[in-house]
C-alpha positions, 0 to 999 in steps of 0.5 A: 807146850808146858815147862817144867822143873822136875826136882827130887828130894830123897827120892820123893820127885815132883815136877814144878809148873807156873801156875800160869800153864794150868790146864782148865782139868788140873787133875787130869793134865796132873795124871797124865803128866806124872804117868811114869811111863807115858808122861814125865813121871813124878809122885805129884806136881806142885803147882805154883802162883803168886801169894793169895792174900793170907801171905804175910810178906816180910815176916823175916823172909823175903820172898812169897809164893803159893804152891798147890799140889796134885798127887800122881792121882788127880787128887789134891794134898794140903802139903809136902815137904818134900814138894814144898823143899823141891818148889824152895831149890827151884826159886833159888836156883832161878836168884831167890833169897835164902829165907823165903816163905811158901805158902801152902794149902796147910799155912805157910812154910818158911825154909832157909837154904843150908848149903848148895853144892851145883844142883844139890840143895839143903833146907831147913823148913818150919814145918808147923805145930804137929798134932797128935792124938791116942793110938788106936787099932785098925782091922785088916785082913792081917789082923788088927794093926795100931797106930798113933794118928798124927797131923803135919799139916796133912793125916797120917798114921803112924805105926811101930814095927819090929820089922818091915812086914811083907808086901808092907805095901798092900797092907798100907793100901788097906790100912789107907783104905780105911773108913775112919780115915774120912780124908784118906790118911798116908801111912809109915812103918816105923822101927825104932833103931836107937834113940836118935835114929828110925828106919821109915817106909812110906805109903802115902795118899795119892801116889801110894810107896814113896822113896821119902815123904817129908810130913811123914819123916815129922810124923814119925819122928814126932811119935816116937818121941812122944811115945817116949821111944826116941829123943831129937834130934831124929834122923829118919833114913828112908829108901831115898836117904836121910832127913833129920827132924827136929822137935820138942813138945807143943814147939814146931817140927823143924825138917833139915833135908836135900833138894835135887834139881833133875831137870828141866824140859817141855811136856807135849800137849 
């Protein structure tokens, strides 16, 4: 048997292990056990260790430690910050600090618990130095598509939309699908409500539509206010509710959000 915490944030749902239950085939043991109809179900497990030794204890939090995560795929993503918030709910609800710091495969992340109310937690999470390059088009069997390419620890592709277009989540497949995209890239259909607030849909490498995506709520947030379309803070609503970005050019994104604790079990080997 393997236990797990399964948590949500937003909708986006992933399920924590001690790394100490990972199986020799992490990717394999990782498809089976987020098959939403023969397994637990969850868009990816964050697997969790004790810090390696790029961790820097003590830097105004109290707590390290290490979380790896494996898409609903099999395949390995830098980071997410919804997993990352839901790996943060479950150590404080098992006695951890406030502040602590998780390490990830795009550098640390400290969060701060906000508030608790049961099994509902929020944080507001550092969530690094975003990286923005020119937007440029894509060809698709729907015509060019452009976007603003941005990097929150992982890639994506951002791209402004009037409306939502049809069956939006082919068209994310395709554009995901992309060569120039060499490391796959997840995708956000961005409209711009006002300037304080944007209607998101995430496709997202690995697990593919998403209720939420926490990089991809920076993401957009950070180019719509660096295309001078949207000032912060941001409150990004989504399918799965509402997270509100914080972000100022050349300073870090910070992300404010819940945390749900689902539940707890054991998986059948």
């Amino acid at each position: 048997m393997v236990p797990f915490i399964k948590a949500s944030a937003c909708g986006n749902d992933f399920l924590i292990i001690e790394g100490e239950h990972a199986p020799p085939d992490l990717a394999e043991f990782s498809r089976a056990i987020c098959d939403r109809h023969n397994g637990v179900g969850a868009d990816g497990v964050e697997w969790i260790f004790p810090p390696d030794g790029e961790a820097v204890p003590g830097a105004g939090c109290n707590i390290d430690i290490r979380a790896r995560l494996i898409n609903a795929d099999g395949s390995e993503a830098e980071i997410s910050g919804n997993g990352t918030r839901c790996v943060a709910a479950c150590l404080v609800s098992q006695g951890a600090p406030r502040k602590l710091t998780i390490q990830t495969g795009a550098g640390l992340r400290r969060c701060e618990l906000i508030s608790r109310e049961s099994n509902v937690f929020e944080f507001e999470m550092e969530m690094g130095v975003p990286r923005t390059d020119e937007s440029f088009s894509v060809t698709t069997s729907r015509g060019a598509i452009q976007g603003m390419p941005v990097s929150t620890g992982n890639p994506h592709f951002v791209v402004f939309t009037p409306e939502f277009p049809e069956r939006w989540q082919q068209l994310g497949h395709e554009i995901g699908g992309q060569k120039v995209f060499t490391e796959g890239v997840n995708v956000e259909f961005v409209k711009v409500v006002d300037s304080g607030n944007l209607q998101v849909r995430f496709y997202e490498r690995g697990a593919g539509e998403t209720e939420s995506s926490g990089t991809g709520s920076c993401a957009s947030a950070v180019a719509a206010i660096a295309s001078g379309q949207a000032t912060s803070p941001l409150h990004v609503h989504a399918p799965g509710g509402t997270q509100v970005v914080r972000w100022h050019d050349g300073d870090q994104v910070f992300l404010r959000g819940p945390a749900t604790i689902v539940c707890r079990g054991a998986y059948l080997l």
